[in-house]
VOPA-25243 format. One line per 3 residues: number of its first residue (from 0); their letters; for each residue x, y, z of N, C-alpha, C. Coordinates in steps of 0.001 Angstrom, whole numbers, plus 500000, padded with zeros to 6 digits. Atoms other than C-alpha are relative to their C-alpha. Layout:
VOPA-25243
NUM = a = X,Y,Z,X,Y,Z,X,Y,Z; ... $
***
This chain:
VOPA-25243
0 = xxx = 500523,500425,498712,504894,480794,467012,499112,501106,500557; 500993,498957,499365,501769,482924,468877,500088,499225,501304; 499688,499530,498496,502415,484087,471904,498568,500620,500221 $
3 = xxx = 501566,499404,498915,498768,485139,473974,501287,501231,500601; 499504,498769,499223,499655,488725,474667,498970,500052,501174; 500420,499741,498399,499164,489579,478393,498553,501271,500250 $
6 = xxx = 500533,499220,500435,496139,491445,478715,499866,500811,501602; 499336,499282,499091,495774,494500,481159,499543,499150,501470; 500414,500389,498592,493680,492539,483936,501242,498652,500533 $
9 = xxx = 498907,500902,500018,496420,489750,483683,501198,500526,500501; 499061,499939,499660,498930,491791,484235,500001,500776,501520; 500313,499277,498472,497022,494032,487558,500288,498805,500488 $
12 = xxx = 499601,501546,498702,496562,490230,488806,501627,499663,500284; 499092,500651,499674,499707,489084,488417,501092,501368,500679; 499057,499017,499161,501787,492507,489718,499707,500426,501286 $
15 = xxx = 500590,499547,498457,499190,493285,492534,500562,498657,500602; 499355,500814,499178,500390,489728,493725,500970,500074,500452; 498833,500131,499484,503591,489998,493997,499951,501725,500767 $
18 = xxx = 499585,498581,499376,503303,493539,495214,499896,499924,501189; 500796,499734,498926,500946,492885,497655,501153,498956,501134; 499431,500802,499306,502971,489873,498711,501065,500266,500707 $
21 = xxx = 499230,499555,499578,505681,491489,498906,500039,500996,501089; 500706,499087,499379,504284,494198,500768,499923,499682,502149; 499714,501286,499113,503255,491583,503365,500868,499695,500867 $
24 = xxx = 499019,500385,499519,506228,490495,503920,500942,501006,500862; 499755,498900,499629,507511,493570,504768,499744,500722,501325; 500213,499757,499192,505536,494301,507158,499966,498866,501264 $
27 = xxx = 499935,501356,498827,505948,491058,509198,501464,500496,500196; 498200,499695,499530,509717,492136,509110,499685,501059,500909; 500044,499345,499539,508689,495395,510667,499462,499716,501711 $
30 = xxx = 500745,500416,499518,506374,493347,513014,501521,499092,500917; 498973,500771,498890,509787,491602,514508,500802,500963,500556; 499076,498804,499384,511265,494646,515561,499460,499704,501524 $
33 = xxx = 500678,499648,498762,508948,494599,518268,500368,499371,501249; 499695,501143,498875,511058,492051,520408,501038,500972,500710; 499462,499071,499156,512022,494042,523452,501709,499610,500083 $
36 = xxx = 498710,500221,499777,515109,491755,523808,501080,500829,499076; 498921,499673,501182,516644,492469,520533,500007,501362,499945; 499671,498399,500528,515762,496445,520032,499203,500813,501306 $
39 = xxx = 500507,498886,499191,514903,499472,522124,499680,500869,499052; 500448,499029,500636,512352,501730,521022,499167,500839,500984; 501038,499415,499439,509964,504079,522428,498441,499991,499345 $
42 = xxx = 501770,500132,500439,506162,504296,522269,500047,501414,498557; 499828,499144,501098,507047,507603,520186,500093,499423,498440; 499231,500912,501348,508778,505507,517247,498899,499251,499926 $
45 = xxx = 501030,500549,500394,505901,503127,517375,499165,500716,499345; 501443,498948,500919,503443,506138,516557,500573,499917,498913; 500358,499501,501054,505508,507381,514111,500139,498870,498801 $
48 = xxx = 500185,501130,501080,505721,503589,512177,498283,500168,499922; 501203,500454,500870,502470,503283,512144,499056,500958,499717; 500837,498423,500370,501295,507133,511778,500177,499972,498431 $
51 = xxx = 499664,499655,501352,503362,506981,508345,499436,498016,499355; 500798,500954,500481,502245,503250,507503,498325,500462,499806; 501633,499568,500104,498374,504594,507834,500080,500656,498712 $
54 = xxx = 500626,499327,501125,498759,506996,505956,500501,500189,498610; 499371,500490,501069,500716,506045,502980,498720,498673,499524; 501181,500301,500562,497967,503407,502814,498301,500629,499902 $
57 = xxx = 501441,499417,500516,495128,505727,503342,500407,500876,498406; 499584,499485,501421,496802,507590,500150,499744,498885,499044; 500329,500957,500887,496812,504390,498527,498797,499725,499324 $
60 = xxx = 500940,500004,500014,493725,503808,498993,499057,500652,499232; 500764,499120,500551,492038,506862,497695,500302,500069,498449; 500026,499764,501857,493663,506868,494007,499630,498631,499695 $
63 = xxx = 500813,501063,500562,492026,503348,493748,498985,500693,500096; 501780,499267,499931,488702,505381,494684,499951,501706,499371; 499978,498919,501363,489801,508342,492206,498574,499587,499030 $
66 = xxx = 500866,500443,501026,487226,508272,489645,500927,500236,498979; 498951,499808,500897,489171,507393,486337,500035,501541,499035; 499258,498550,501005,489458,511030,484769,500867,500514,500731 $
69 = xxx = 498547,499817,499550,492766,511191,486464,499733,500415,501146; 500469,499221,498612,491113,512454,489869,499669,501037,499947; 500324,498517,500042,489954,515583,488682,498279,499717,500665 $
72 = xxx = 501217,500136,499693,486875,515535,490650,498951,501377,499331; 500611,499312,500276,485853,519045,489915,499557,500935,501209; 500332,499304,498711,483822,521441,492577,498885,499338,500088 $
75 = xxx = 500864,500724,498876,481519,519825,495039,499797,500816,501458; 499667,499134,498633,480164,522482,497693,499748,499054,500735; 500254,501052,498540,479174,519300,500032,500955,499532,499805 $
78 = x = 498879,500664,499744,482346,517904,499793,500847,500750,501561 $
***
């Protein structure tokens, strides 16, 4: 029997989905905290959700915009 092996863009699509989805979801859970009835927080705690949400996705972000030789950019005096 032949089996179609998974090839790599097949498998980004199909894991970034569920990642992302999952992901998502996640943050809609975080997104119900926000009901004054149910929890007490301060404006503090808000920063620091979404100080460390930022920047966990600005990290993200940037090793997609790595250039693929592992991020070694090299020296760049205008950088």
């Amino acid at each position: 029997m032949f089996m179609k092996q998974e090839t790599d863009r097949d498998k980004f699509v199909r894991l970034a989905t569920a990642r992302v989805n999952k992901t998502l979801k996640s943050i809609q859970l975080i997104g119900n905290l926000s009901n004054k009835s149910n929890y007490q927080y301060t404006d503090a705690d808000i920063e620091k959700i979404f100080r460390s949400l930022t920047n966990e996705l600005r990290n993200c972000r940037q090793r997609f915009e790595q250039r693929s030789d592992g991020g070694k950019t090299g020296f760049r005096l205008d950088e």
